[in-house]
KEMARKOL-31952 format. One record per residue (C-alpha): residue in one letter; y, z, x. Coordinates in steps of 0.001 Angstrom, whole numbers, plus 500000, padded with zeros to 6 digits. Layout:
REM KEMARKOL-31952
AYZX;...
This chain:
REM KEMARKOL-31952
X500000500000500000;X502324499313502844;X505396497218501814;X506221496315505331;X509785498085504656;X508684501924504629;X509905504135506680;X508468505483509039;X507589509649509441;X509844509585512832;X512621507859510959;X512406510119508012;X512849513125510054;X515657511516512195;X517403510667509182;X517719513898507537;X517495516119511241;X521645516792510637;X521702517906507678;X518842520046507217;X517854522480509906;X513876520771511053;X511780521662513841;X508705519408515215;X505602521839515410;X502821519555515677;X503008515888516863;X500580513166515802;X500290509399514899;X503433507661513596;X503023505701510701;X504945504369507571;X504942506318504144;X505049504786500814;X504869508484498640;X505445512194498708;X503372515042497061;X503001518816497566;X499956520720499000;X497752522736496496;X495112524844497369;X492553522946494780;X491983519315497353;X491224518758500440;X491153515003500242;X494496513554501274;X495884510064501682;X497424508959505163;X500188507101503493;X502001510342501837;X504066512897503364;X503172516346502057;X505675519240501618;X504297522950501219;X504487526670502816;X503545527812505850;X501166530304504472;X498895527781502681;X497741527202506296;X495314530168505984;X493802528641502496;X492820525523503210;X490036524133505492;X492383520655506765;X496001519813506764;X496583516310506011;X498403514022508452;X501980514168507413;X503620517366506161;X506888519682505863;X506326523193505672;X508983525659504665;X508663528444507217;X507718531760506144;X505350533397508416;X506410533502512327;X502528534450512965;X501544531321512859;X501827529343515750;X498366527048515453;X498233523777513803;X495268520737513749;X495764518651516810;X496354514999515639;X498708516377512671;X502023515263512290;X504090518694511134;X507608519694510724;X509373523460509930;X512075523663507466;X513942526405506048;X512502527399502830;X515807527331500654;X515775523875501971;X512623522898500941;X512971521625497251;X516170519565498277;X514516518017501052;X511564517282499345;X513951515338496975;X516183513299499233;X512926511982501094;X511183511043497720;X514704508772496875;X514660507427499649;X511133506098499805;X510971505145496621;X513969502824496753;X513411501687500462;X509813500966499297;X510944498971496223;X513422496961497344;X511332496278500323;X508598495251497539;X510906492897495757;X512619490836498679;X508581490408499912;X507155489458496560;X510246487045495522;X509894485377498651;X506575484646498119;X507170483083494657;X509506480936496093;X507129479495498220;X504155479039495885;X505837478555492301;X502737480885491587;X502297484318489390;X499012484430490355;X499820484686494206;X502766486797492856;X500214489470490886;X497569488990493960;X499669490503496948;X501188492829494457;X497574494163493707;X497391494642497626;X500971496737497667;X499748498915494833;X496191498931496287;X494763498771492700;X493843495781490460;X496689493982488857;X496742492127485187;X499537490014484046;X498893489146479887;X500822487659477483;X502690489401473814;X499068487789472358;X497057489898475002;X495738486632476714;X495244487677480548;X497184484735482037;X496789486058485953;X494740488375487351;X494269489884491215;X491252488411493225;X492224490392496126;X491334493809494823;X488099493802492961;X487646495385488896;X485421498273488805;X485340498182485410;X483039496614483715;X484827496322480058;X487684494700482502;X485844492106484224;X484449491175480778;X487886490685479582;X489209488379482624;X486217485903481871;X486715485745478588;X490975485757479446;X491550488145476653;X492198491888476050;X489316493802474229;X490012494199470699;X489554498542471354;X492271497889473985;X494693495832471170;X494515498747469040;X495142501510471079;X497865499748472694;X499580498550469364;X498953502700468065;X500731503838471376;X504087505994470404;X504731506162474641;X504604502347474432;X506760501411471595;X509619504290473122;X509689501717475951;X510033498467474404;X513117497320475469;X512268498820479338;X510408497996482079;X509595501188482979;X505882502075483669;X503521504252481571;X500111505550481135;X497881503754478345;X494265504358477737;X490937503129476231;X488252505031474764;X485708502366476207;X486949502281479308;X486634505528481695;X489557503972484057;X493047505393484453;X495695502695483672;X499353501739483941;X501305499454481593;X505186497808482095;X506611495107480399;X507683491780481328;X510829490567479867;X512244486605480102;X515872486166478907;X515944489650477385;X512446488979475614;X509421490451476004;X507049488127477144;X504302489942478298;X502888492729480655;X501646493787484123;X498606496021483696;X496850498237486929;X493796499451486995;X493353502232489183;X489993501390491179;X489107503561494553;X493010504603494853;X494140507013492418;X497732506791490583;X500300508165492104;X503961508744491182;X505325505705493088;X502811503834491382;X505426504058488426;X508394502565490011;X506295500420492080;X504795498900489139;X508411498289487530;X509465496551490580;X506700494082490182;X507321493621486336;X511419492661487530;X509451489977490013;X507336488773487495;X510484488096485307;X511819486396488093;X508807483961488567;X509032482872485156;X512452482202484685;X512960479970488185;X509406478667488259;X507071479032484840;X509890479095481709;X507820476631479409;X504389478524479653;X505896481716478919;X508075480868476050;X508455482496473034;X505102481785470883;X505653480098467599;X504496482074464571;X501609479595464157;X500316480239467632;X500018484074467643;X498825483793464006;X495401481267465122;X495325483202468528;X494584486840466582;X492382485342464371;X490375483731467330;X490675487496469034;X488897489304465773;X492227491092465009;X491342491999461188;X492831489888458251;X493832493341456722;X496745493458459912;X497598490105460311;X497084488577456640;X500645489015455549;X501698486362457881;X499850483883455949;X502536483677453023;X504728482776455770;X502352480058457196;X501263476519455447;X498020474745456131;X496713471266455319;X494048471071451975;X491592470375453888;X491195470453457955;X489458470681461172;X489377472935464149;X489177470835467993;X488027472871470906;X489679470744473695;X488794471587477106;X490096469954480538;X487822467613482556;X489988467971485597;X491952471142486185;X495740470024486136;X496724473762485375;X497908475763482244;X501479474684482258;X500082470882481934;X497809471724478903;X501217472783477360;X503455470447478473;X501529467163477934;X498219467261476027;X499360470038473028;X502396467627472635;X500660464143472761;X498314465802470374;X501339466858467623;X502595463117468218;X498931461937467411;X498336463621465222;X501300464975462868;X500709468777460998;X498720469646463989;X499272473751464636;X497338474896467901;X496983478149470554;X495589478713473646;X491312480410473865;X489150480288476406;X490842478211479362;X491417475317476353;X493195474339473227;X492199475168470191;X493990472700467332;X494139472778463489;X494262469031462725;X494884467809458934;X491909465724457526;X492180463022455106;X489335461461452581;X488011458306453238;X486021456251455443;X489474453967456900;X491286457654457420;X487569459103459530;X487935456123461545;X491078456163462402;X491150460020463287;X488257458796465568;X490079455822466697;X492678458284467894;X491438461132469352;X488765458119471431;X492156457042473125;X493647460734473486;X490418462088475538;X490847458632477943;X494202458703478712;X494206463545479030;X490930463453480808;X489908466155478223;X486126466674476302;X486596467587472291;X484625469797469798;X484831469319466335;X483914471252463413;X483219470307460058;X485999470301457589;X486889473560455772;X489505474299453256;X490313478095453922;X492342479164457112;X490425482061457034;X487351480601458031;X489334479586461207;X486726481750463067;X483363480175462281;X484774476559462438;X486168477667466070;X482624478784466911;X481184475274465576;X483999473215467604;X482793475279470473;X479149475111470113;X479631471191470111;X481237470292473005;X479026473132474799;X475774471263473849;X477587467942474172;X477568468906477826;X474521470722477973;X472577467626476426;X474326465464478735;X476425462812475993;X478224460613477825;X480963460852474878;X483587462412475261;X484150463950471402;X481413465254470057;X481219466242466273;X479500469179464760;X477387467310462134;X475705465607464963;X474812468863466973;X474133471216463764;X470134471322464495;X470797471493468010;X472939474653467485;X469947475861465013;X467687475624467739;X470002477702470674;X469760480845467956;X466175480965468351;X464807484012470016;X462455482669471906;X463260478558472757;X460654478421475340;X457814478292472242;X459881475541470543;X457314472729471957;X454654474293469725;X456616473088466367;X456518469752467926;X453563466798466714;X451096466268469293;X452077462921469308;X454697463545471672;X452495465044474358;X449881462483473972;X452363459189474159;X454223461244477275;X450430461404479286;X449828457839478001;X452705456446479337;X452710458547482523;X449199456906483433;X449882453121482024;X453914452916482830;X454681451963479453;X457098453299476816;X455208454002473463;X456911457350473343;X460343455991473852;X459808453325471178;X457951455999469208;X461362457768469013;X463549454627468524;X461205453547465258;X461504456956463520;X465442457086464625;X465727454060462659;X463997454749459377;X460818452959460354;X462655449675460234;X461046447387462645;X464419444665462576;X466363447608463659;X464071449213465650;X463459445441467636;X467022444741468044;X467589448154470013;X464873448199472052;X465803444208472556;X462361443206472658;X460598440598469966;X459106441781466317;X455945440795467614;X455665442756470642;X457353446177468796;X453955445628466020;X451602445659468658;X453315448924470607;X453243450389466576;X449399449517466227;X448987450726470009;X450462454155469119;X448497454622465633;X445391454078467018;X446146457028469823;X447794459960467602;X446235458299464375;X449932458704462410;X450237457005458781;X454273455850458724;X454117455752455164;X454145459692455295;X457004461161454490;X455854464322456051;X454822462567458837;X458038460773459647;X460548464077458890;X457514465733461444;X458200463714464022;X462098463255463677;X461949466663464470;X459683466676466943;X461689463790469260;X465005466398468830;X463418469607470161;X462241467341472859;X465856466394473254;X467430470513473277;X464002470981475760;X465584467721477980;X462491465979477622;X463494463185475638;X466492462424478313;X467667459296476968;X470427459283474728;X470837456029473034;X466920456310471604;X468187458672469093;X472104458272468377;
């Protein structure tokens, strides 16, 4: 927690050697100090950064001294101290005022030292997260930086989370719901709402102490720094320390990161505490506020190429409101998630599809889409059907790039299953005997197999696909009845094996895409 501006123990004592009456007992190791506390009789554990101030007499009580300290003098017996230990006399009516001046003095040497280090660094990386990273170093605890929505926009990489509710949060890049609460119920916190200043918040699920101070951009509260204490406990220049930071944080934003950490539309923080499980009971009186197509659809739209957050909200949320007009959208798991209008009709689906085919070229994006729902309050389980769709778009290897609930719906069936490894046993044994056939003769009855039943049993259809001639698809038909002895004209049969071919595809056995799209 050195800020490269401390003072030193030397210099302290040189400083103040006029006008208080101090006398060098002990010499030791100079070094620079960032805090001051007083002795107690409880600890022996002591931390080489902090000047102590206590009595003379304590001497006799405890077991160590600890590197630093100012004793007031009250017993000329003692004459002994720890070699190695830095330690000073001072009258003892002088004591309490001394103690004072030196904490001043640190604290604002320390934290203007702090903020002339940190602002120089943003103006060399236009970056809060290298801002918030060598801040977690000078506090020597972890360091969170989230937004008014409780989305954790930066977080420290240089000082690990011990806690595991914490790490949980950063991957998902959102505050837990217990924390929300507590934080929105805290008296302490609302007192300091139009301050900076730094105060204690806690979490029933979370065993860690914390600190909290707000982040403010043109007089507006934008957000706030949150530390974690880890293997360094909180101490009082923690507090001011931690202001500091919030004051750099403001100044990041407003020379480096303005549009990102704008003022959120009502729309915005409305989807984004829905997609947070914030309970319709607190946020549901926004909704007479708030107007929403008939009839819509939610798009999960995640990056292909990391270009950063601030392009996600500069370019592709705002090509997607020119696209696509009544669009309302917020910011969930490292992507966009969009409320697009839907119209009826088969012109309208194909031009939404038209459109959002040339978006996902030109913003290097993948899209999810749900199915269409008429009640914003659903928002949640569309979300989760957007999302499950472009996650088993990729996971199933589509080479398109938008990929539509209706067409992953069994798919998503099968990923709830508790055990997915026993899913071949639901499968005809068809499958398995066309896969060893085929393995031993180099032929493709399974692959035509799957092409026949994907196309209603139509052998023109079926033909044209697999571009081979009516005559030679009969022959591979009669070829595969006679092996797995399969009647066509079963309706069983047919709805049997559809199946079969798509657990093969969620088991990445049936690896070619264009048999069965």
């Amino acid at each position: 927690m050195n800020g490269g501006n401390d003072l030193t123990f030397t210099q302290l004592i040189e400083k103040f050697s006029n006008e208080y009456n101090v006398t060098v007992v002990s010499h030791g190791a100079d070094a620079e100090l960032s805090d001051v506390a007083f002795l107690d009789c409880r600890s022996n554990s002591y931390l080489g950064n902090t000047l102590y101030f206590g009595y003379d007499r304590q001497v006799k009580s405890l077991t160590s001294l600890p590197p630093y300290c100012i004793l007031a003098r009250t017993d000329h017996n003692i004459s002994t101290f720890p070699i190695g230990n830095y330690i000073v006399f001072t009258e003892e009516s002088m004591l309490f005022s001394l103690f004072n001046d030196i904490k001043d003095l640190i604290q604002s040497t320390s934290s203007r030292g702090i903020f002339e280090e940190l602002t120089g660094l943003a103006d060399k990386t236009h970056s809060i997260d290298a801002v918030i990273d060598a801040a977690a170093i000078k506090l020597g605890n972890s360091l969170l930086f989230c937004d008014m929505n409780f989305k954790i926009t930066a977080s420290s990489s240089s000082i690990p989370i011990l806690d595991p509710m914490w790490s949980e949060a950063i991957k998902e890049e959102h505050c837990s719901y217990e924390f929300i609460n507590n934080i929105q119920k805290s008296k302490a916190l609302r007192n300091a709402s139009l301050t900076t200043a730094a105060c204690d918040v806690t979490c029933p699920n979370s065993p860690y102490r914390k600190l909290m101070s707000k982040v403010f951009y043109n007089q507006t509260p934008v957000g706030f720094l949150l530390m974690i204490e880890g293997e360094n406990p909180i101490i009082p220049s923690h507090f001011e320390m931690l202001c500091t930071i919030s004051h750099v944080i403001s100044y990041t934003i407003a020379y480096y990161t303005p549009s990102f950490f704008k003022e959120n539309g009502i729309y915005h923080e409305f989807l984004h505490d829905m997609l947070a499980g914030i309970s319709l009971n607190e946020i549901g009186i926004r909704l007479d506020k708030l107007h929403f197509p008939p009839r819509m659809q939610v798009l999960f739209i995640l990056p292909t190429k990391y270009l950063g957050p601030q392009y996600l909200d500069n370019f592709t949320y705002k090509n997607l409101k020119i696209r696509i007009p009544g669009t309302c959208a917020t910011y969930y798991k490292k992507g966009i998630v969009a409320v697009i209008p839907v119209k009826e009709g088969k012109e309208e689906e194909f031009e939404l599809q038209t459109i959002l085919k040339d978006f996902y070229q030109n913003e290097h994006i993948r899209i999810g889409i749900s199915n269409p729902f008429t009640n914003i309050e659903s928002l949640l389980s569309y979300f989760d059907q957007a999302y499950a769709a472009l996650k088993l778009g990729q996971r199933l290897k589509s080479e398109e790039m938008v990929h539509y609930y209706q067409d992953f719906q069994f798919f998503d069936l099968l990923s709830d299953v508790r055990h997915p490894d026993k899913l071949g046993r639901y499968c005809h044994p068809a499958l398995s005997i066309l896969r060893q056939y085929d393995l031993k003769n180099s032929s493709e009855l399974y692959k035509t197999l799957c092409v026949f039943i994907d196309k209603g049993c139509n052998i023109k259809l079926t033909s044209e696909s697999l571009y081979i001639h009516r005559n030679s698809l009969v022959y591979r038909l009669n070829r595969i009845t006679e092996l797995c002895r399969l009647d066509f004209d079963d309706a069983n049969t047919a709805f049997l094996l559809r199946l079969s071919f798509l657990i093969d595809r969620y088991n990445e056995l049936n690896t070619s895409k264009d048999w069965n799209e």
